[in-house]
C-alpha positions, -999 to +999 in steps of 0.1 A: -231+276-481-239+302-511-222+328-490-186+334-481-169+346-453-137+341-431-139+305-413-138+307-373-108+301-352-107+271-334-117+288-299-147+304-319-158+272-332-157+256-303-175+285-289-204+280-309-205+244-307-210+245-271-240+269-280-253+239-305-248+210-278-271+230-253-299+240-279-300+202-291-304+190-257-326+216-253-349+207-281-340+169-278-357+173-242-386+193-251-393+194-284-385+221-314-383+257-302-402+288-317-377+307-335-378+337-314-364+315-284-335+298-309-331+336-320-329+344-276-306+316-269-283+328-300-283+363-287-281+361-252-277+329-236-256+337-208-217+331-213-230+317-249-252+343-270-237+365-293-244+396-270-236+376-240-198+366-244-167+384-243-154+390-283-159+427-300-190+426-316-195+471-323-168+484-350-142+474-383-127+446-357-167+433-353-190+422-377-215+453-379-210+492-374-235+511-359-240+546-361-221+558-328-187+538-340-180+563-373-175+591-348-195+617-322-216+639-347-243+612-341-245+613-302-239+651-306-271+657-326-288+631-301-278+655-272-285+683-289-318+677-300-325+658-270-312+683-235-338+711-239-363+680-230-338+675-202-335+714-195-374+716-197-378+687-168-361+702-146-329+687-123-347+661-116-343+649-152-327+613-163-309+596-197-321+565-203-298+543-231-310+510-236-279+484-248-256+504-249-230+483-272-193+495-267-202+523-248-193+550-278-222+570-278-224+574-243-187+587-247-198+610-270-233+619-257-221+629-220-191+651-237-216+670-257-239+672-221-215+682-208-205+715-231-238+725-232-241+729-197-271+698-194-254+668-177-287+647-169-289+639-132-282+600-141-275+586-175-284+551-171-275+522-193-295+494-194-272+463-206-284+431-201-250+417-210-222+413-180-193+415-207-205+448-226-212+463-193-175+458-179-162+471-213-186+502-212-173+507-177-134+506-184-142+530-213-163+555-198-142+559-166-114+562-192-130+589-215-150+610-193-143+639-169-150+622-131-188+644-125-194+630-159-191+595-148-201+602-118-239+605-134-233+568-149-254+538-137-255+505-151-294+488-147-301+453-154-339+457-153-358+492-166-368+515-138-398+506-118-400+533-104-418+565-119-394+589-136-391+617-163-364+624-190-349+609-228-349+571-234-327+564-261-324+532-286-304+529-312-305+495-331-327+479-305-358+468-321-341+448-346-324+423-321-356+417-305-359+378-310-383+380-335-417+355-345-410+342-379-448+333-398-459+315-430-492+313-448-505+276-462-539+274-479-553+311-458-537+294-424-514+310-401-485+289-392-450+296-373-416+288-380-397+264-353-364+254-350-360+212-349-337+189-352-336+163-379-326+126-388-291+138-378-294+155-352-291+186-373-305+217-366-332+225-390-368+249-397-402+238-395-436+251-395-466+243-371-497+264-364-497+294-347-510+299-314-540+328-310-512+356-301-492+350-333-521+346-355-545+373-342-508+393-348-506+384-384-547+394-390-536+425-374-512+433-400-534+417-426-565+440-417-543+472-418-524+466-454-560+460-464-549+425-482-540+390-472-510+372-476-506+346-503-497+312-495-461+306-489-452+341-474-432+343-449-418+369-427-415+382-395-440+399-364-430+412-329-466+400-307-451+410-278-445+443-289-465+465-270-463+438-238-421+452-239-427+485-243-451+490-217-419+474-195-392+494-207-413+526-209-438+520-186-426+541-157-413+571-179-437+597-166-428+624-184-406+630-213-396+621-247-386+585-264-361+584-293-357+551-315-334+550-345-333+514-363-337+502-397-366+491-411-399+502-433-434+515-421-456+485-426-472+487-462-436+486-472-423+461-448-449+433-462-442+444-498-454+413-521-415+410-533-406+405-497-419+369-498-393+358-471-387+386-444-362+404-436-342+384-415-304+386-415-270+372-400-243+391-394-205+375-393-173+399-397-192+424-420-206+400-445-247+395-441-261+359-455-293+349-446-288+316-428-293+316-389-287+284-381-251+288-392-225+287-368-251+298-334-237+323-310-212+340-334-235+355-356-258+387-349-294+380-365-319+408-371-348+420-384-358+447-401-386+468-375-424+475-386-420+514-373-462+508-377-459+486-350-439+503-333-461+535-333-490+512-318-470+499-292-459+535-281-497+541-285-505+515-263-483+527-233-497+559-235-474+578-257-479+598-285-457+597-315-443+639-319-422+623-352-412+600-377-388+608-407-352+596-424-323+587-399-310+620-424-334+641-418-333+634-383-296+640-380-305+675-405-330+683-382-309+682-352-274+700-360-259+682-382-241+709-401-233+726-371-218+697-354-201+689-384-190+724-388-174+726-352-156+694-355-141+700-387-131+735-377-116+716-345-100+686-365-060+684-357-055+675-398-065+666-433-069+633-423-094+639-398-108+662-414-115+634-444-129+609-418-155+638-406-164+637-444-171+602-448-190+599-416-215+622-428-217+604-461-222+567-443-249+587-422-265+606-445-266+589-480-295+572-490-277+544-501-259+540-464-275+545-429-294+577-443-325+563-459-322+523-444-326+541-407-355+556-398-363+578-361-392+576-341-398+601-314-428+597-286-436+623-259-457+617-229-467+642-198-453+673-215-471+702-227-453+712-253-425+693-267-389+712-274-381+697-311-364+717-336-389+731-366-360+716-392-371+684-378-409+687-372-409+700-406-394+673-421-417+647-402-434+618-418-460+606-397-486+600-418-470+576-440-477+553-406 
């Protein structure tokens, strides 16, 4: 391999090779898989995917930090940008978080509800994963005053049911399993996962069905120019088909996603000849997702084009787009930071405060790499701050 990182325990290996024996049989019984459903099994095969078994995954003792594991100002700026929506709906007002990974920003989130006087009348999670949903649980009941958790409910399915309130995602998007496309001589074709000679995991390419390549003209249409042979990268088709689930039933309210990623002119940049697709093992990134299945996180970057037109499409309206930074200006920032630091026992934790607004602010950390996307649906006016609608970037969609 042309990337280093530390070498699996035993248990971990063997982890991952009972991931390996099931996708060969899979494939070995009915033939090689698109890569989204390699990239599904990986992820969240139950008692097997990454997301699905029981190691730490969010934090320095994972392989990836996210946002809500440097500290609260994130989640506070999320509540406080986000309960005068709540306070505008009226009691009958819910928090929707989808995945919600350790269960930090929750933490975080219902504290700084709860000081503002704005508990939601449910904050649900939506976890898919048994394990991360036993370890939100121990930590919320934990951490939170008892009518706090008291408004906690764990969903394996979004609402059916109509409703009105904040969904919330934060690195979402990117773990959709993705559909991974090349280009030979003007054709669309899509990657698959196979196995060789030796039983051997390995990529190939066949021709896309009318989804995937109606997808890719899509794209190729709206950048105006077509891709050159031997491009490759990635497309979420069933985009909009998701959404439309997970949001379908929000009534009223307002949708918040933060992830990394590019609006789509810059996502299928020339350079980017080969995606943006990414493992994830102890904090090193390689590019290799067949390596070691079911321990690694893999990724890709979001389209936030896309993702406007699939809000679109289940009858939202986008009410802003800008810089994970100037979201997080936009919505208290120095004012949470102020509090905290004025609140901070010591030197020391007043230093950490410091450096989690550098990792979540600096362009070359979180600040410029993660981008926000807000929608609103069935309200007549939408209570964002000016800082932020001033700083929005819509049209750059």
């Amino acid at each position: 391999m042309s990337f280093q990182f530390p070498e699996p325990g035993a248990d971990e290996r063997a982890h991952s090779d009972r991931l390996l024996a099931r996708l060969r049989e899979e494939i070995a019984a009915h033939g090689a898989m698109p890569f989204s459903q390699y990239m599904e099994r990986c992820l969240y095969a139950p008692g097997l995917g990454y997301y699905s078994a029981g190691t730490t995954k969010f934090g320095e003792a994972g392989d990836f930090v996210t946002a809500p594991e440097l500290g609260e100002l994130f989640a506070r700026c999320v509540a406080g940008v986000t309960y005068p929506v709540l306070q505008m709906l009226g009691e009958e007002a819910d928090f929707l978080e989808l995945g919600g990974g350790s269960g930090a920003f929750a933490e975080a989130a219902l504290k700084a509800f709860t000081a503002n006087g704005a508990l939601p009348r449910r904050y649900a999670i939506l976890e898919p994963s048994a394990d991360l949903r036993e370890r939100q649980r121990e930590r919320l009941a934990a951490a939170l005053p008892a009518a706090a958790f008291a408004r906690v409910q764990w969903l394996d399915r979004p609402p059916e049911a109509d409703w009105r309130g904040v969904l919330f995602a934060n690195e979402v998007i990117d773990a959709l399993p993705t559909t991974r496309f090349a280009m030979r001589e003007g054709e669309v074709y899509e990657e698959y996962v196979a196995l060789d000679g030796e039983g051997r995991l390995t990529r190939v390419d066949r021709p896309a069905d009318m989804l995937v390549a109606g997808a890719v003209r899509h794209v190729e249409r709206d950048i105006d120019a077509a891709f050159p042979d031997g491009y490759r990268s990635e497309i979420l088709p069933q985009l909009p088909y998701w959404m439309q689930a997970i949001a379908g039933s929000l009534v009223a309210g307002v949708m918040l996603f933060i992830d990394y990623g590019y609006v789509r002119r810059e996502y299928y940049l020339p350079e980017r000849s080969d995606g943006t697709l990414m493992a994830h093992y102890r904090h090193r990134a390689h590019n290799d997702p067949l390596h070691l299945p079911g321990l690694n996180d893999l990724t890709a970057s979001v389209d936030f084009t896309a993702l406007a037109e699939a809000g679109n499409s289940a009858g939202f309206g986008v009410a802003g787009y800008l810089s994970q930074a100037q979201f997080l200006i936009g919505s208290g920032l120095q004012e949470a930071f102020g509090a905290a630091y004025e609140g901070a026992p010591d030197e020391a934790a007043r230093y950490r405060l410091a450096q989690e607004v550098k990792r979540l602010t600096l362009p070359d950390q979180m600040g410029e790499r993660f981008q926000a996307m807000l929608f609103a649906r069935g309200m007549e006016v939408v209570p964002l701050p000016a800082e932020l609608l001033e700083a929005d970037q819509g049209d750059r969609l």
